[in-house]
C-alpha positions as CSV (number, residue, x, y, z in Angstrom):
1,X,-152.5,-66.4,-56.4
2,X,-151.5,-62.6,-57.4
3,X,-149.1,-62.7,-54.5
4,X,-147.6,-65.9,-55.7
5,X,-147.3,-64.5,-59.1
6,X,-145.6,-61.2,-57.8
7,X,-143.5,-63.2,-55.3
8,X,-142.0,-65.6,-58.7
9,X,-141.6,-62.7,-61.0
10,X,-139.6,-60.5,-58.5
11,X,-136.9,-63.4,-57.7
12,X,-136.8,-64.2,-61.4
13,X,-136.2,-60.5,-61.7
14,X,-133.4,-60.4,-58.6
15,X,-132.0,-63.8,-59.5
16,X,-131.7,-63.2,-63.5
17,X,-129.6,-59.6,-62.5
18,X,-126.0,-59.8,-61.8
19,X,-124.5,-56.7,-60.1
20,X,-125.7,-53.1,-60.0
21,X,-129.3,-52.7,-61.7
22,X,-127.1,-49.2,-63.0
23,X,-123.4,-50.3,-63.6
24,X,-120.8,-47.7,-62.7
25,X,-118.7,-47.5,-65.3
26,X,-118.8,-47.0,-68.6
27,X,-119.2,-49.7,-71.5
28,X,-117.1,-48.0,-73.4
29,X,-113.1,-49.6,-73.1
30,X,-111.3,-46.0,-73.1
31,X,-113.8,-44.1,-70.8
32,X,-114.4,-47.0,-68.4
33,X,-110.2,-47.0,-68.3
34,X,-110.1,-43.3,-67.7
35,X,-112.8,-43.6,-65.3
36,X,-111.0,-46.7,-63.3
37,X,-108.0,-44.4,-62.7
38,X,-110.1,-41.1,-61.6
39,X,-111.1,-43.8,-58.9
40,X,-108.3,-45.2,-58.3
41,X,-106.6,-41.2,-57.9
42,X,-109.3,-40.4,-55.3
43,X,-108.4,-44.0,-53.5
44,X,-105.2,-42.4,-53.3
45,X,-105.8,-39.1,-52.3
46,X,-108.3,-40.7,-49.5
47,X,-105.3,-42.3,-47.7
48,X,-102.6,-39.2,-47.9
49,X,-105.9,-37.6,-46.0
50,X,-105.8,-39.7,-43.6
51,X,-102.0,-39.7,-43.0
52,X,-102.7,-36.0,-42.5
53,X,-105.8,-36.3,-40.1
54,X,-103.6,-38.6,-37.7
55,X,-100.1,-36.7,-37.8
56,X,-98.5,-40.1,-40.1
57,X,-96.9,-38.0,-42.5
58,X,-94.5,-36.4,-40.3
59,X,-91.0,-37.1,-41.0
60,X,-89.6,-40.2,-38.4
61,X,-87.0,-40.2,-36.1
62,X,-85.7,-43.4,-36.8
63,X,-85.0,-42.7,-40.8
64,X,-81.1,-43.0,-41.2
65,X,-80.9,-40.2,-42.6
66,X,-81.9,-36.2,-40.9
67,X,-84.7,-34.6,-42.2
68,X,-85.9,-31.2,-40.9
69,X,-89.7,-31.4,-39.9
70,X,-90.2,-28.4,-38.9
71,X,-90.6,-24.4,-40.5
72,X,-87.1,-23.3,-42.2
């Protein structure tokens, strides 16, 4: 019977919580906005990473107009 009881109360508990237990951002409106763009930044700043990693940022030969890629 305990286990029963357990068993009910922890999916009431999982089913009645939507999300995080601990949400990420902040309730606030202005600090959840500032903290939405700090993520976003990084999101950014993830992928010009990886463009450097894997050589993509290199200027390409097949731009119509001539741009030096190497050391001036």
């Amino acid at each position: 019977m305990r286990r029963l009881l357990c068993g009910l109360l922890l999916s009431a508990a999982l089913a009645s919580s939507s999300g995080c237990f601990v949400p990420i951002y902040s309730a606030d409106p202005v600090r959840r906005a500032r903290q939405l763009l700090f993520t976003s930044d990084n999101m950014r700043q993830v992928l010009d990473e990886w463009e450097r990693i894997w050589f993509l940022d290199q200027p390409s030969h097949m731009q119509p107009y001539r741009t030096h890629g190497g050391l001036l």
